[in-house]
DRENDO-1510 file (C-alpha; in Angstrom, 1 decimal, always signed):
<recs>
REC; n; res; u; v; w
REC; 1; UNK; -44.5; -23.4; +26.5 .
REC; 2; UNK; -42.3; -23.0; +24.0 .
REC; 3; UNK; -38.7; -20.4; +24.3 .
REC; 4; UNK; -40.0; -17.0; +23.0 .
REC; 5; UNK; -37.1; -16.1; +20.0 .
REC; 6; UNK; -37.9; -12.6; +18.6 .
REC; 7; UNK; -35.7; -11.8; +15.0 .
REC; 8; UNK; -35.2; -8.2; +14.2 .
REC; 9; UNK; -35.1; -8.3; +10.4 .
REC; 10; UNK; -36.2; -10.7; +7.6 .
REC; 11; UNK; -33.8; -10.4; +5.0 .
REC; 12; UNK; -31.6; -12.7; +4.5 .
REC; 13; UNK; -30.2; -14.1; +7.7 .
REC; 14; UNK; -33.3; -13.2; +9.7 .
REC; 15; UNK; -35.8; -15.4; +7.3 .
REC; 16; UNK; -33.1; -18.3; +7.5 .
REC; 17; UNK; -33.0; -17.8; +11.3 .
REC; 18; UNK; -36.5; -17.5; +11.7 .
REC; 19; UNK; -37.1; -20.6; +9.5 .
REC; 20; UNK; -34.9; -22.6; +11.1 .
REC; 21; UNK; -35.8; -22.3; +14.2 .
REC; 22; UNK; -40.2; -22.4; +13.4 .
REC; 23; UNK; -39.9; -25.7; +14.6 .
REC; 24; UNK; -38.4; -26.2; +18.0 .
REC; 25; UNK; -39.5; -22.0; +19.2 .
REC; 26; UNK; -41.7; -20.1; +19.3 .
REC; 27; UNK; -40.6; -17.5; +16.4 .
REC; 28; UNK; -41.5; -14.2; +16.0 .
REC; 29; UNK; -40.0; -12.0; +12.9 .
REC; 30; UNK; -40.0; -8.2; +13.0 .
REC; 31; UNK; -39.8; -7.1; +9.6 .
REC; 32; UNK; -41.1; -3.4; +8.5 .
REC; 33; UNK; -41.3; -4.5; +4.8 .
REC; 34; UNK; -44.6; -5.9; +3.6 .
REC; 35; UNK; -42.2; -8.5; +1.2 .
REC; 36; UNK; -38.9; -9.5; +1.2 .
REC; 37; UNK; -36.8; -7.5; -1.5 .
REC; 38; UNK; -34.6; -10.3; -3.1 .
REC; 39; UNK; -31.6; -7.7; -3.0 .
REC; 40; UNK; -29.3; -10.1; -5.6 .
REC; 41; UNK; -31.7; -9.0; -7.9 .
REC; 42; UNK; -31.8; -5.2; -7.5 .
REC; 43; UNK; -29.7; -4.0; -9.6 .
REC; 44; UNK; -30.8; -5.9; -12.5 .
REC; 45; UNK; -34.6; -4.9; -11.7 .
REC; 46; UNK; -32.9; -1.2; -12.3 .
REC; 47; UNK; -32.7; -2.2; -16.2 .
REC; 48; UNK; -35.3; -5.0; -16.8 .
REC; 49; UNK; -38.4; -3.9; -16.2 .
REC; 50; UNK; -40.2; -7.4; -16.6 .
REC; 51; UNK; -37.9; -8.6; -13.7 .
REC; 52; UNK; -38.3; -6.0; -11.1 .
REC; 53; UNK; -41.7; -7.4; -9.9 .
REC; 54; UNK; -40.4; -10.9; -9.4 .
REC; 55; UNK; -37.5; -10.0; -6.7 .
REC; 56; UNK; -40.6; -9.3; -4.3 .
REC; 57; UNK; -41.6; -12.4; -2.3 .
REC; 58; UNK; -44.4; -12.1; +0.5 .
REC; 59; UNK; -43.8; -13.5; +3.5 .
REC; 60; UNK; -47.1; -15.7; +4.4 .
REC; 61; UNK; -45.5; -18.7; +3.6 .
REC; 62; UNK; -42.4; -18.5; +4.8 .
REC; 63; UNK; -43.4; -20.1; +8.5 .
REC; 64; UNK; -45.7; -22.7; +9.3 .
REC; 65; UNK; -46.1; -22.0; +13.3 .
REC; 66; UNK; -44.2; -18.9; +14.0 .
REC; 67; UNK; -45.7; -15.3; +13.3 .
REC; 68; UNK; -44.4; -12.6; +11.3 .
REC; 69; UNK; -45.1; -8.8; +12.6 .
REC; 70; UNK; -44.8; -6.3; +10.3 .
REC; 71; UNK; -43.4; -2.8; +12.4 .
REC; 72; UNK; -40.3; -1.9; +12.9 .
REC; 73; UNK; -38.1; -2.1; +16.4 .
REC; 74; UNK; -37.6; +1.5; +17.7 .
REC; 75; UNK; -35.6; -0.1; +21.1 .
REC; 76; UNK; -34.3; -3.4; +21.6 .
REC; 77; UNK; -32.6; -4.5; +25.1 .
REC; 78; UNK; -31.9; -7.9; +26.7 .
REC; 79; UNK; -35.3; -9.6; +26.8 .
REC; 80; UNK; -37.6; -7.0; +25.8 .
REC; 81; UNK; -38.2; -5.5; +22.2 .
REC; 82; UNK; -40.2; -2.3; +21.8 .
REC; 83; UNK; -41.9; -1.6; +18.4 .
REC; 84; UNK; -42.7; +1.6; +16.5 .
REC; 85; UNK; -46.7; +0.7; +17.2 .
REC; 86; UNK; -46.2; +1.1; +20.9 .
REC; 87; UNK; -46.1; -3.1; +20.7 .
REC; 88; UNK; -43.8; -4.7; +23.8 .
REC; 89; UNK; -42.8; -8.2; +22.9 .
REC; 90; UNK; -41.0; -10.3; +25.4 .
REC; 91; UNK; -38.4; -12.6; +24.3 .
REC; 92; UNK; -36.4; -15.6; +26.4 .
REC; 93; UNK; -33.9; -15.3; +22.7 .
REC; 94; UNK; -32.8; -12.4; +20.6 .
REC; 95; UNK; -31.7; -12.1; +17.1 .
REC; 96; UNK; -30.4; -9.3; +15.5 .
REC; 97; UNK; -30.7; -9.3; +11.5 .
REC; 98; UNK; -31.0; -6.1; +10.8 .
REC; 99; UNK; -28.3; -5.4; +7.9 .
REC; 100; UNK; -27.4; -2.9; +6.3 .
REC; 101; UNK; -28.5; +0.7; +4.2 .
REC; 102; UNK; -26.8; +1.0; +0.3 .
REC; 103; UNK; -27.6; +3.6; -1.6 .
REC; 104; UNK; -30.6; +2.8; -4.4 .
REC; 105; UNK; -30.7; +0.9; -6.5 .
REC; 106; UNK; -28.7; -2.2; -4.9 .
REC; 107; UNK; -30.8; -1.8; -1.8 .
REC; 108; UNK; -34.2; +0.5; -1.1 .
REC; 109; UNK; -34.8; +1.8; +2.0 .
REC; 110; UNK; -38.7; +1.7; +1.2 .
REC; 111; UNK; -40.9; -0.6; +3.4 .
REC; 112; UNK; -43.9; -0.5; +0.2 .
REC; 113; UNK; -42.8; -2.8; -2.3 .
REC; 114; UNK; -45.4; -0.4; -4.7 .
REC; 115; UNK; -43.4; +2.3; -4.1 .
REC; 116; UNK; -39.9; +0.4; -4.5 .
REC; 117; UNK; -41.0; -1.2; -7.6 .
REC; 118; UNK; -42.5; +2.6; -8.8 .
REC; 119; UNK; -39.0; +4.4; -7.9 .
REC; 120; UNK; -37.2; +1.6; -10.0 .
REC; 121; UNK; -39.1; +2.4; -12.7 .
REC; 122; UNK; -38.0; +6.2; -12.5 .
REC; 123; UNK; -34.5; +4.9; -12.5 .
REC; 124; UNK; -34.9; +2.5; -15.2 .
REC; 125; UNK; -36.6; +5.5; -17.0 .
REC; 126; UNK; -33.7; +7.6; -15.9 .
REC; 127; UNK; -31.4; +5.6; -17.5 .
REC; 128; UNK; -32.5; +5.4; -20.6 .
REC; 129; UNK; -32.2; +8.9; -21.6 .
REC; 130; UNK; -28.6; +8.8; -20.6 .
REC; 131; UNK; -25.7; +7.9; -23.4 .
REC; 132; UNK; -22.9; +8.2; -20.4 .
REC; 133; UNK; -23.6; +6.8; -17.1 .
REC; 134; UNK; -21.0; +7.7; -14.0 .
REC; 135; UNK; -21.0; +5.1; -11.0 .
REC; 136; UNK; -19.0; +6.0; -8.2 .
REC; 137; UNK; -17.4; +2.5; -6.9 .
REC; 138; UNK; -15.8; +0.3; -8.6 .
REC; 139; UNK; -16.5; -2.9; -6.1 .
REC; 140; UNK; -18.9; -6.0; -6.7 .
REC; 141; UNK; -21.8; -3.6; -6.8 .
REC; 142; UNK; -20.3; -1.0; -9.5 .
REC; 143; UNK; -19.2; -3.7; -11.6 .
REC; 144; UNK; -22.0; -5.6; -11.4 .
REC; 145; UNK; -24.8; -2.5; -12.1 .
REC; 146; UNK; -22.2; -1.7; -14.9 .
REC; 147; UNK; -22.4; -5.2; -16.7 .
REC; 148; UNK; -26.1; -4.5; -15.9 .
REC; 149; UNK; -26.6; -1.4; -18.0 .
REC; 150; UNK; -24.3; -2.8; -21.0 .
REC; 151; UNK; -26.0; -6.0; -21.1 .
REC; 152; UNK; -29.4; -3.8; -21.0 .
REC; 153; UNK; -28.5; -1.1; -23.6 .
REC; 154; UNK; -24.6; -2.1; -25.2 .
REC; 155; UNK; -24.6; +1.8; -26.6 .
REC; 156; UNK; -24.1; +3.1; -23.4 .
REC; 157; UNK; -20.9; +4.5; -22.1 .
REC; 158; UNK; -20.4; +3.7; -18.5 .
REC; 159; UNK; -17.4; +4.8; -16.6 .
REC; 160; UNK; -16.7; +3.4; -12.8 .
REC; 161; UNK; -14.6; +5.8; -10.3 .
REC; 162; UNK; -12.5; +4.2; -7.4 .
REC; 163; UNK; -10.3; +5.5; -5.1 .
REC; 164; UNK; -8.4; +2.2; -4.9 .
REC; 165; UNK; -5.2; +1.5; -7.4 .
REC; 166; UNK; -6.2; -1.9; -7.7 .
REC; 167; UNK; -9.2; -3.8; -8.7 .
REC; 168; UNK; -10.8; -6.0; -6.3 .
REC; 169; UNK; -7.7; -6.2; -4.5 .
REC; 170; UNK; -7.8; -9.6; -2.1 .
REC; 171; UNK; -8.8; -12.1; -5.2 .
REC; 172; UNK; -6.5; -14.0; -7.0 .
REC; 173; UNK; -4.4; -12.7; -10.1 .
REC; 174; UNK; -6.3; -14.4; -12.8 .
REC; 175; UNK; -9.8; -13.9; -11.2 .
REC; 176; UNK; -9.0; -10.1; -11.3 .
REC; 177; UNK; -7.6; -10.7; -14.8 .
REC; 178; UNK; -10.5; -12.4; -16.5 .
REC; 179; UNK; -13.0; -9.6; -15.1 .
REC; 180; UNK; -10.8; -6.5; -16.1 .
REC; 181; UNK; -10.9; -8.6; -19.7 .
REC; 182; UNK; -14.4; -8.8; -19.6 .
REC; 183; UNK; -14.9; -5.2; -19.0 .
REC; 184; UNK; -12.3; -4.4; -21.5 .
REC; 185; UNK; -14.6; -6.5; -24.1 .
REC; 186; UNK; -17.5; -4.2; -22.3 .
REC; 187; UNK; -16.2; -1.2; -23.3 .
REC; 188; UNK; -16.7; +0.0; -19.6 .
REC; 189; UNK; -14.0; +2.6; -18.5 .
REC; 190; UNK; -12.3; +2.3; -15.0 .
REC; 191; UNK; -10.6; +5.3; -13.4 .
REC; 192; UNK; -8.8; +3.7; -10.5 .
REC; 193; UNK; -7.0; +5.4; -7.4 .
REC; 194; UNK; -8.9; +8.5; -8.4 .
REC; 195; UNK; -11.8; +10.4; -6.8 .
REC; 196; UNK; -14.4; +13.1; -7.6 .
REC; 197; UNK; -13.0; +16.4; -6.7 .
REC; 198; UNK; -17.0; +17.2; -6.2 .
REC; 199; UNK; -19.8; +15.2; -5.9 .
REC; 200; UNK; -21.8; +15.7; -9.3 .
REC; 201; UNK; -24.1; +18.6; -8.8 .
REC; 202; UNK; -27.2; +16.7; -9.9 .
REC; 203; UNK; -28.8; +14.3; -7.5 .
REC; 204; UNK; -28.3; +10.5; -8.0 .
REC; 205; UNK; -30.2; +8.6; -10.6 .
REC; 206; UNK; -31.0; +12.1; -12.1 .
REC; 207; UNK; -31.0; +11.9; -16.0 .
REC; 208; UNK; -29.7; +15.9; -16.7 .
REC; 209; UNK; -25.9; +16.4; -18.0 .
REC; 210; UNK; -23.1; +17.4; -16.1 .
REC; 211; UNK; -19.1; +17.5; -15.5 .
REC; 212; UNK; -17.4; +16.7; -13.3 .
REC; 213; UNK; -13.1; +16.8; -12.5 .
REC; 214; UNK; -11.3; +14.3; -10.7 .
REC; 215; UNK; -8.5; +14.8; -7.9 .
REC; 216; UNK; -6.0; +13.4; -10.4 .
REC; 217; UNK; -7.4; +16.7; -13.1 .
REC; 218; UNK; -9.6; +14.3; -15.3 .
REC; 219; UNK; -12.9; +15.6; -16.6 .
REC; 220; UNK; -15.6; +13.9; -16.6 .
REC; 221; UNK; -19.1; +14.2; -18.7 .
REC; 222; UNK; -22.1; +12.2; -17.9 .
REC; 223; UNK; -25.8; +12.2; -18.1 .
REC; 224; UNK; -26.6; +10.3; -15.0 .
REC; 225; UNK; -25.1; +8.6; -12.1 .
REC; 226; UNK; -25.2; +6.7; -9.3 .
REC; 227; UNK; -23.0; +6.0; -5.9 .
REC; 228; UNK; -22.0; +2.3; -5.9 .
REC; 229; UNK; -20.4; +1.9; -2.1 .
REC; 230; UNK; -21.1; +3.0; +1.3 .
REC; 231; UNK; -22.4; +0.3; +3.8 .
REC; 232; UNK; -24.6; +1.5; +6.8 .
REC; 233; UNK; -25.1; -1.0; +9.2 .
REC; 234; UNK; -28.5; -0.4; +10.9 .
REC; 235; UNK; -28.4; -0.7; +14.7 .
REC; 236; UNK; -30.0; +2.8; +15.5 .
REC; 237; UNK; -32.5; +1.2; +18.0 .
REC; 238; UNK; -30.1; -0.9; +20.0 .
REC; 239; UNK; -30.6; -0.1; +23.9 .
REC; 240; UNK; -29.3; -0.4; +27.4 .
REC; 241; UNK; -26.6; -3.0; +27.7 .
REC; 242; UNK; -26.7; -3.8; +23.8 .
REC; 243; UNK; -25.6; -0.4; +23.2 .
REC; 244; UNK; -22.6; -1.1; +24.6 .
REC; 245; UNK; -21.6; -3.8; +22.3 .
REC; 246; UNK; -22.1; -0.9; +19.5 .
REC; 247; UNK; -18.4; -0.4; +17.9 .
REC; 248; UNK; -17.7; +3.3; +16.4 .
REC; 249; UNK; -18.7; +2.3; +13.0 .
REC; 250; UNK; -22.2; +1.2; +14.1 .
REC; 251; UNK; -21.5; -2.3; +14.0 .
REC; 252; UNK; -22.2; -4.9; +16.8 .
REC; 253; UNK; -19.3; -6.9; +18.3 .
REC; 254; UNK; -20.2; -10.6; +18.7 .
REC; 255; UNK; -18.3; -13.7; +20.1 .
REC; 256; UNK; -17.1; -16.5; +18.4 .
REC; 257; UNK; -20.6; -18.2; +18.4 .
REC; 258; UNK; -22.2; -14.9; +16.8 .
REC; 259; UNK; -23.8; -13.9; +20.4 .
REC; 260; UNK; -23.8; -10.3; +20.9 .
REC; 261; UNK; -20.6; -9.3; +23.5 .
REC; 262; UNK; -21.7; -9.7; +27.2 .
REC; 263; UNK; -24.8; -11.7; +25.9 .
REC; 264; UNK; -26.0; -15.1; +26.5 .
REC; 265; UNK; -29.5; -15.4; +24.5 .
REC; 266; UNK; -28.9; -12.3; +22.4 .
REC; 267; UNK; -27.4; -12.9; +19.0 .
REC; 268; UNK; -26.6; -11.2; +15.9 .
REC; 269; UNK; -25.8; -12.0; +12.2 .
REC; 270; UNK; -24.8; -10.5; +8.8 .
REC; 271; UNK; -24.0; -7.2; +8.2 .
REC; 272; UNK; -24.4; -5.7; +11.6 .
REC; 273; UNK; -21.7; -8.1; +13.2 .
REC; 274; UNK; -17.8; -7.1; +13.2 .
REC; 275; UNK; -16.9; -10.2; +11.8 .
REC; 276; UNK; -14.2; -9.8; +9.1 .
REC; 277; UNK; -15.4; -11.2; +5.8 .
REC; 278; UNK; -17.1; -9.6; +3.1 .
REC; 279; UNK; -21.0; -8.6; +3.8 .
REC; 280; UNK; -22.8; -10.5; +1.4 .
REC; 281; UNK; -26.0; -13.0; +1.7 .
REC; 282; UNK; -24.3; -15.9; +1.6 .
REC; 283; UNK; -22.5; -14.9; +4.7 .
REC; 284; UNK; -25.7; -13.9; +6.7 .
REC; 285; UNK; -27.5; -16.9; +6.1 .
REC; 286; UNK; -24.4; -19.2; +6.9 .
REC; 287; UNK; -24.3; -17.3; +10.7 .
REC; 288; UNK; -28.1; -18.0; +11.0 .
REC; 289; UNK; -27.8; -21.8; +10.4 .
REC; 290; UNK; -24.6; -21.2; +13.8 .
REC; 291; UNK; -27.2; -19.5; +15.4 .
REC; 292; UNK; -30.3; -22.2; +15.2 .
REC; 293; UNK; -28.2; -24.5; +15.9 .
REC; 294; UNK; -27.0; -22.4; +19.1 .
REC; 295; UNK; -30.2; -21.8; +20.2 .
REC; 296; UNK; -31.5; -24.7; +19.7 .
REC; 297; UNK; -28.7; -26.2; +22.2 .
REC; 298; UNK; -28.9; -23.7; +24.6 .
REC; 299; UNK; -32.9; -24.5; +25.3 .
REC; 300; UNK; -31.5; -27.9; +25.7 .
REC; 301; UNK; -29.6; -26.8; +28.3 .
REC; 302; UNK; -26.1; -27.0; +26.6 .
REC; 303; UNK; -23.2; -25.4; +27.0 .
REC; 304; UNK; -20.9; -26.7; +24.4 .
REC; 305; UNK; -22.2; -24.0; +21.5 .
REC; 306; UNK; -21.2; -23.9; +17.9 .
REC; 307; UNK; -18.1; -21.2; +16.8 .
REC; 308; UNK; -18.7; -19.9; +13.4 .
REC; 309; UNK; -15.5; -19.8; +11.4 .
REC; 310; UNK; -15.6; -17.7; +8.4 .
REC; 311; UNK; -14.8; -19.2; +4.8 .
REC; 312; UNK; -12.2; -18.2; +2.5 .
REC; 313; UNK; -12.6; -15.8; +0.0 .
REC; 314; UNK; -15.4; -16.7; -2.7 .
REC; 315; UNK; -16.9; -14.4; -5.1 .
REC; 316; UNK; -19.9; -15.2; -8.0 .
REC; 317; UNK; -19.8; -11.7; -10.1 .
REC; 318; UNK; -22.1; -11.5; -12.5 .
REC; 319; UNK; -21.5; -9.0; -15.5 .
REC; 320; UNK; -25.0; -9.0; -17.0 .
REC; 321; UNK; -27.2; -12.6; -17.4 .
REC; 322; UNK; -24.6; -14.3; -19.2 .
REC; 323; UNK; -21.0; -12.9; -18.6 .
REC; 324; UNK; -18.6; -12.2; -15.3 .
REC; 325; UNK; -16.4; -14.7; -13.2 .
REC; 326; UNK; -16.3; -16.7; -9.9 .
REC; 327; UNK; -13.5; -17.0; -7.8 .
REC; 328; UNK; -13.9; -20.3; -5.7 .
REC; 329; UNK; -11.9; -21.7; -2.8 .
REC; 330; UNK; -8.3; -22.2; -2.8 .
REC; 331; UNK; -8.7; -19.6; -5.7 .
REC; 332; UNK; -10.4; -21.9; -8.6 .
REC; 333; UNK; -11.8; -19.4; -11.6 .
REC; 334; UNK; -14.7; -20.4; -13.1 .
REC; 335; UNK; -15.7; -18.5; -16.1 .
REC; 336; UNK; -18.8; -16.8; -17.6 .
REC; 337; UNK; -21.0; -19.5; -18.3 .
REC; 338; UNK; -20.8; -21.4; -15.2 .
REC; 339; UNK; -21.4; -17.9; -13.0 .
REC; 340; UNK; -24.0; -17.4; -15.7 .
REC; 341; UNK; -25.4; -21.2; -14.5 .
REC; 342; UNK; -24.8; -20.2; -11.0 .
REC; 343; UNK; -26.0; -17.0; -10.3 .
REC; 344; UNK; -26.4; -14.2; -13.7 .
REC; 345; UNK; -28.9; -15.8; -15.4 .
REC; 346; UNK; -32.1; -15.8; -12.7 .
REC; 347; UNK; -29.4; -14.0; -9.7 .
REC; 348; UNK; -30.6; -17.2; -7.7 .
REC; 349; UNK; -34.3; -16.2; -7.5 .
REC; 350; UNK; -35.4; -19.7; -7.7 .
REC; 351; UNK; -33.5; -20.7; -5.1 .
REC; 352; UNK; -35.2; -18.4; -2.6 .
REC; 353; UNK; -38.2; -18.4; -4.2 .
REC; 354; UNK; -38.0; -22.2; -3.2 .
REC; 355; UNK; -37.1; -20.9; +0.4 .
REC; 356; UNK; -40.4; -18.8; +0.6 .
REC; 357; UNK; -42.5; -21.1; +0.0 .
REC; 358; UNK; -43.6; -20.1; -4.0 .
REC; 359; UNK; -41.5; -22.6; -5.8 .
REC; 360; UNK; -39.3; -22.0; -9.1 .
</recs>
């Protein structure tokens, strides 16, 4: 019989994981979402409404032995996962995938893809009626929903807020440079090392005017907007001695090889861990690939495991389909087109189309 691995999460790292390991386990993915959201592509399915149904991919095809069961875990300990259904599943492995929450629209904490795909339409809907749109963060998400919404209607005003003096601070000087130029051309309006005195007194993604000051005295008018940071990493139903490894922030603290602290068949990956690099997808499905390939030794009775060593600092942002810059390794830019070849243009849905099973 084969090792019993149990994944808690299909999104990215947890449908890598899972597929990697379909062949040599027995897999079972716990995934409360009836298809996986292709998050890359959220924010642009927040303007184009022709693309929002594509960045849904079902899952039936993407294992060919394991199982996929759609719940959610409620309490998860050393060998044992328990589900919301009342479910028990045994497991001789653990992985723990379950990322993070983002406020809508760069991640949905729906499990209906109808009623994702219905509540980006009210934003998309939303955002049309505004002339002056307010997003709070001025990170790879803000700058990327901006370039979004210009590329999508170039009339709009968009303004981004950011407590921090700097843009992007820890990329290189002419990375930074080419994307402040680009957003210049954009006509998008940064406020940095400022803050909302008040949060607006509409809700989020609410098209209805409003004003609003900023610490530093500025005022400013809006007919929408959106909040374009806060990371949550979801680890709520961690139990017994993986409760323990929980940090302060709600992360999980995890060894060199990605397992969980005090663990020995209980990993974790992506957003949950306290790794220090940037969350992104990239980075999750890069620890699952560690993780097969430390699972796979360890039911092979091995004892030399694979360390994961993050990269350096690498960052494809889009500014709409065809514009934004990538900062490679060792600090190489690349400029609009080739981020534009790389990632704007389809935001890589090919690629994990291909990965589930549907082709390009």
């Amino acid at each position: 019989m084969s090792p019993r691995v149990v994944i808690i999460g299909g999104g990215y790292g947890g449908s890598a994981a899972a597929k990697a390991l379909d062949d040599v386990t027995d897999v079972t993915l716990v995934e409360s979402k009836d298809a996986f959201l292709h998050n890359v592509g959220a924010l642009r399915a927040a303007v184009d409404a022709d693309f929002a149904p594509r960045i849904f991919l079902p899952y039936d095809k993407l294992l060919s032995r394991g199982r996929i069961v759609r719940d959610r875990a409620v309490r998860v300990e050393p060998g044992e996962v328990a589900l919301a259904s009342g479910a028990i599943l045994d497991a001789d492995y653990l992985v723990l995938a379950t990322g993070s929450g983002y406020p809508f629209p760069a991640k949905s904490d729906l499990d209906d893809s109808s009623a994702t795909l219905a509540k980006f339409g009210t934003t998309r809907a939303q955002l049309a009626q505004a002339d002056r749109v307010l997003l709070l963060g001025a990170g790879p998400v803000g700058l990327e929903f901006a370039g979004e919404i210009k590329a999508k209607w170039p009339g709009k005003q968009v303004v981004l807020i950011d407590p921090a003096p700097a843009l992007l601070s820890g990329y290189s000087e002419p990375f930074r440079a080419e994307i402040l130029r680009q957003l210049d051309e954009l006509g998008i309006e940064l406020l940095l090392g400022d803050s909302l005195a008040q949060e607006p007194p509409t809700p989020a993604g609410t098209a209805k005017e409003f004003t609003v000051t900023t610490r530093a005295g500025t005022e400013v008018t809006a007919q929408t907007w959106f909040r374009t940071h806060g990371v949550t990493p979801a680890t709520g139903y961690l139990a017994g001695a993986l409760a323990d490894a929980r940090l302060a922030g709600g992360q999980v603290e995890v060894t060199p090889t990605l397992q969980v602290k005090g663990q020995r068949t209980v990993f974790a990956l992506g957003d949950i861990t306290d790794v220090a690099e940037p969350k992104r997808a990239g980075a999750a499905m890069r620890h699952a690939e560690v993780i097969a390939e430390n699972i796979t030794s360890l039911i092979g009775g091995g004892t030399d495991l694979t360390r994961y060593e993050p990269g350096p600092p690498v960052l494809l942002l889009p500014l709409g389909p065809d514009g934004g810059a990538t900062e490679m390794p060792g600090g190489e830019l690349l400029g609009p087109g080739t981020t534009a070849q790389y990632k704007g243009a389809d935001l890589m849905l090919g690629r994990f189309s291909e990965t589930f099973g549907l082709g390009k």
